[in-house]
C-alpha positions in Angstrom: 5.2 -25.5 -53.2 8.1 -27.6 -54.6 9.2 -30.5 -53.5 12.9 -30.0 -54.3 13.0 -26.8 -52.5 12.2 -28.8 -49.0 14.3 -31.4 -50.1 16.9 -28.5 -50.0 15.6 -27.3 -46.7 15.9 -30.7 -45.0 19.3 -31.0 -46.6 18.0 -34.6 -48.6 20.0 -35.5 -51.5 19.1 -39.3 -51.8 16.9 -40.9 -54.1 12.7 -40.7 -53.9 11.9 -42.0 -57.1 10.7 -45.4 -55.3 8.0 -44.8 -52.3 9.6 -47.4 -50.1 10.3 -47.6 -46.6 14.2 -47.1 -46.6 13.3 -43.8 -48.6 10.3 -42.8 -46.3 12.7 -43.6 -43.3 15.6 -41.7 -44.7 13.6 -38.3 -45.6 11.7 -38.6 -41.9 14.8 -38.6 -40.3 16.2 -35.6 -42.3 12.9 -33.6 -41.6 13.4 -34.2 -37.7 17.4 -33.2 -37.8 16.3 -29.7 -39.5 13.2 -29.3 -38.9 12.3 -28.8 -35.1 9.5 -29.1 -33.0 8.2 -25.2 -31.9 5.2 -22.9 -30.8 7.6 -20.1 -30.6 4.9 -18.0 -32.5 2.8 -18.2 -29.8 5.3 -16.2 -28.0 6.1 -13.9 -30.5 2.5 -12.6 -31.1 2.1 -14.5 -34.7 -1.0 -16.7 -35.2 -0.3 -20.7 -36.2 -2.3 -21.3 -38.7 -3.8 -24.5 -40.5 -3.0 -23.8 -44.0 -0.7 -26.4 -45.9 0.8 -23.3 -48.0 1.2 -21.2 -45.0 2.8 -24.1 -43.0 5.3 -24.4 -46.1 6.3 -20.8 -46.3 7.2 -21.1 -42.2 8.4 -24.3 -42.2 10.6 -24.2 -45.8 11.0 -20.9 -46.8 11.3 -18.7 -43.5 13.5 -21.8 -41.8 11.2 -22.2 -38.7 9.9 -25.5 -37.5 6.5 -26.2 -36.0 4.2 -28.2 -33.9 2.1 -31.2 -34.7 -0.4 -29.5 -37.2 2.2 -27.9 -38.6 5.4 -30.8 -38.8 2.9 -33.4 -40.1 0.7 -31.9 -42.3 3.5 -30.7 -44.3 5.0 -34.3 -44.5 1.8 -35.7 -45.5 1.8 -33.4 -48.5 5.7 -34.6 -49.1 4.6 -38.3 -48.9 1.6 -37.9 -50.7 3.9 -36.0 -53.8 6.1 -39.1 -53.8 3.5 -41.6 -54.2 2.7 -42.8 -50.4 -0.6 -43.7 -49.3 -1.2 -41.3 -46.4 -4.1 -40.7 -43.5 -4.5 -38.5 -41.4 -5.2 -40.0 -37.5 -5.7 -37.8 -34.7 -4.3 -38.8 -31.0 -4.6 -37.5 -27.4 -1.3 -37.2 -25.5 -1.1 -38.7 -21.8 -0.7 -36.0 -19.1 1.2 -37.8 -16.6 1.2 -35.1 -13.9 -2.8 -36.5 -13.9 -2.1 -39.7 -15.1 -5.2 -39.4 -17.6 -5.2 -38.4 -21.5 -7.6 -35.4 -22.4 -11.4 -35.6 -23.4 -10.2 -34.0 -27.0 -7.9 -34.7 -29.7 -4.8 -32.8 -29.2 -2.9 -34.5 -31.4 -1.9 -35.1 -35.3 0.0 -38.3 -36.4 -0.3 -40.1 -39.9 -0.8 -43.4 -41.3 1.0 -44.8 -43.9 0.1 -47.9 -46.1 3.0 -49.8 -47.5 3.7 -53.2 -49.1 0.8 -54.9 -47.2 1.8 -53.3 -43.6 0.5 -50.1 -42.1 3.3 -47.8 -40.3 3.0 -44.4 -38.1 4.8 -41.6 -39.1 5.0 -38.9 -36.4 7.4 -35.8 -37.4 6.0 -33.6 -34.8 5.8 -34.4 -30.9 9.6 -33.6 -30.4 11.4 -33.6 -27.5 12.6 -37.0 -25.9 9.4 -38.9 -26.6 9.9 -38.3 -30.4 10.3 -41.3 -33.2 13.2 -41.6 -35.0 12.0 -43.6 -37.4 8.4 -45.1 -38.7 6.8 -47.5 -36.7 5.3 -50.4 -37.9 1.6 -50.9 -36.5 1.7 -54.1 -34.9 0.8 -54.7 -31.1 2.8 -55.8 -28.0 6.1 -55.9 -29.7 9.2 -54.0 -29.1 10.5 -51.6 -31.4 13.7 -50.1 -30.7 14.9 -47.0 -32.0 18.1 -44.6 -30.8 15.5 -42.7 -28.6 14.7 -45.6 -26.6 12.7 -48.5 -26.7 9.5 -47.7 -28.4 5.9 -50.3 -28.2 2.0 -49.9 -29.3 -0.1 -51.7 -27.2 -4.4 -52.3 -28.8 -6.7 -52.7 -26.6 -10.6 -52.9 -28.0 -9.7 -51.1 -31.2 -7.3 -48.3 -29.4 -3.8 -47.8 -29.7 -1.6 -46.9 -27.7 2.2 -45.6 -27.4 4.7 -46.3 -24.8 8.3 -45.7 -24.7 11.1 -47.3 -22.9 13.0 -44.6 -20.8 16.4 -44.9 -20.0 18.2 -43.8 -16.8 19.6 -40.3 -16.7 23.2 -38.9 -16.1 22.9 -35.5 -15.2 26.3 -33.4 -15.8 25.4 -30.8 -13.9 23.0 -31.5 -11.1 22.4 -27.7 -9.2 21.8 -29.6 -5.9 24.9 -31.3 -4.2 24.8 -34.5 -5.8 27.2 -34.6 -9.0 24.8 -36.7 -10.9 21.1 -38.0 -10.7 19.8 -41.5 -12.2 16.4 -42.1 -12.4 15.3 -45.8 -12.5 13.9 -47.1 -16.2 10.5 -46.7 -16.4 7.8 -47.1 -19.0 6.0 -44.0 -20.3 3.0 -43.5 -22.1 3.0 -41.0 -24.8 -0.5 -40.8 -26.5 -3.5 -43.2 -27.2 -5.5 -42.6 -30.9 -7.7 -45.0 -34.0 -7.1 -46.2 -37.0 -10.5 -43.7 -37.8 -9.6 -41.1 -41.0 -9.7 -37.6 -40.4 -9.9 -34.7 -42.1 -7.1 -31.6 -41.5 -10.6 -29.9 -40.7 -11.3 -31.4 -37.7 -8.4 -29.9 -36.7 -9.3 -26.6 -36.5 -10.8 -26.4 -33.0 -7.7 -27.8 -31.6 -5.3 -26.1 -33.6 -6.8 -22.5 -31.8 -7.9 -24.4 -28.7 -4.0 -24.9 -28.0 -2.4 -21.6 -28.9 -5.3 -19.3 -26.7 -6.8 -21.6 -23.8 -4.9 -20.3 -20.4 -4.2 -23.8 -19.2 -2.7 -25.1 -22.6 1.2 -26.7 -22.2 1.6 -24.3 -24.8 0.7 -21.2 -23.8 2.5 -21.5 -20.5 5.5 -23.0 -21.7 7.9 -21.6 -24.8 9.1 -24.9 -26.2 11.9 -25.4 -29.2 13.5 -28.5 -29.8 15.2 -30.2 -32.3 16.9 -34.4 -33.2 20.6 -34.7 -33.5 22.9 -37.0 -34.9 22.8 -38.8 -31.2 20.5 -36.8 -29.1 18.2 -33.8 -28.9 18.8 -30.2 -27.6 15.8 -28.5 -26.4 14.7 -24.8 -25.3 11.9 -24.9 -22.8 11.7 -21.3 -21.2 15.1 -20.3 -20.2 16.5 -24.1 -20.0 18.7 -25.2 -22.4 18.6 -29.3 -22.2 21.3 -31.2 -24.0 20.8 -34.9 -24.2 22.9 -37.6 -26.1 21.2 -40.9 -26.5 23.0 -44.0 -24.7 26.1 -42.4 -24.0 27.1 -45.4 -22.0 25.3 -48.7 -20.6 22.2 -47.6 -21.2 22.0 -44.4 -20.1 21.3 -41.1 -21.4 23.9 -38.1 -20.6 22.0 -35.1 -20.0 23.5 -31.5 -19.9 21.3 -28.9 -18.6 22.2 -25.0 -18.8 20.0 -22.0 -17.8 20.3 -18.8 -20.4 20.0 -14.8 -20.0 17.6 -13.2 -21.6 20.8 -11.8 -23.9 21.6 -15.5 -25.1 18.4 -16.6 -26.4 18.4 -15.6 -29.5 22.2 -16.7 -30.6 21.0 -19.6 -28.8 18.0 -19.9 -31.2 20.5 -19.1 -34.4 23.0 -21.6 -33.1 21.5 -24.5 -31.6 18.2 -24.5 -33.8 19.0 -22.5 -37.0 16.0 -20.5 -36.2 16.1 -16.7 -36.9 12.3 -15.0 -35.7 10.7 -11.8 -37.2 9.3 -10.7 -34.3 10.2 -10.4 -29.9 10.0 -13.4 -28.3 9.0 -13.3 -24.9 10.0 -16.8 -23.3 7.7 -18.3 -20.5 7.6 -21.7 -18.9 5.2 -21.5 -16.2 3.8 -25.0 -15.9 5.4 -27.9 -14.2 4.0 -30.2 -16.6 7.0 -32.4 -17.3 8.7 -33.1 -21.2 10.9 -35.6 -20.7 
């Protein structure tokens, strides 16, 4: 593993001789512009597996992106090379549709001690709700980012993340209204601790989410991927466009169903992905991602 040769795959060519935030913020938001957010492997018959060197083969060498396991343990290893004091945290995402977070973790985010401060890093939850940028670990205070408006709030020793959502403007709305806006709403993304883990106590939810029946990820094929001012996103056969406060705060949003035939141009185009074996897309669950 080289650090040079991601540095090429994330297309980085500024300075990381310092571990500082301005470098730590500059090479996170590199890794989320080339590096998306997938479990496409799931639906190609390949195995995810928790191995650092196998993540770094997928993720660097084979130009594929990943989930959480996968996006974050690699960027621990590339903050840990550069001198950052990194830990592992594990989280459990909020399932609004039941309007409860899981029993388990489900989740892999990392801490990051700098100059006195503590920040989250999070290069792998993806779609709208991911960060653009570090957050710094403070309570109850806004912290916006081009995504939206992003807060933790503690509560007894657990934190939580909430974003900000804009309204919507729907181009092309498939029922008779032109365009759609939803009202501004607060959403919860995940709760987690400050406690240390160990990539090891991953392992049970690592397989837990590419086999269980019920899992988000099993019954949805999910690519997507940070632009200069949005995200794109393949879920199933739906191709989402989104550019970030296109105009008084509001989100334009472009929405555009594929054949079978397009996906994988779509996947060479939109994502820079290329894949080894069929994919077989599903989206089954009406679990909602943005």
């Amino acid at each position: 593993m080289d650090i040079k040769e991601y540095f090429a795959r994330i297309s980085y060519r500024g300075s990381h001789n310092k571990p500082d935030l301005a470098t730590m913020s500059d090479i996170f938001q590199h890794h989320i512009q080339a590096v998306p957010f997938e479990n496409l492997s799931i639906h190609c018959g390949e195995r995810i597996e928790l191995d650092l060197e196998a993540t770094y083969n997928k993720i660097v060498r084979k130009k594929r992106g990943g989930w959480c396991m996968e996006n974050n343990y690699l960027l621990s290893w590339v903050l840990k090379t550069l001198g950052y004091d990194v830990t592992l945290l594990a989280a459990r995402v909020y399932v609004p549709e039941l309007d409860a977070y899981p029993d388990e973790i489900d989740h892999l985010l990392l801490q990051v001690g700098l100059d006195g401060k503590s920040y989250i890093v999070d290069g792998g939850f993806g779609m709208a709700y991911q960060l653009w940028q570090p957050m710094e670990l403070i309570s109850g205070t806004d912290q916006p980012q081009t995504p939206g408006v992003f807060r933790f709030q503690e509560e007894s020793g657990i934190w939580y993340l909430e974003k900000v959502k804009r309204k919507q403007w729907v181009l092309n709305q498939s029922d008779s209204a032109s365009h759609s806006v939803e009202n501004e709403s607060c959403r919860r993304v995940y709760l987690f601790t400050l406690q240390p883990r160990d990539i090891e106590e991953f392992r049970g939810c690592n397989a837990h989410l590419q086999t269980a029946p019920d899992s988000l990820f099993v019954t949805k094929s999910i690519c997507s991927l940070q632009t200069a001012d949005g995200i794109r996103a393949l879920v199933g056969w739906k191709l989402t466009e989104i550019k970030y406060n296109y105009r008084d705060n509001m989100d334009l949003v472009e929405i555009r169903i594929l054949a079978d035939e397009e996906m994988e141009e779509t996947l060479k185009e939109k994502f820079n992905i290329t894949l080894d074996k069929k994919f077989v897309p599903v989206n089954k669950s009406r679990l909602s991602l943005f």
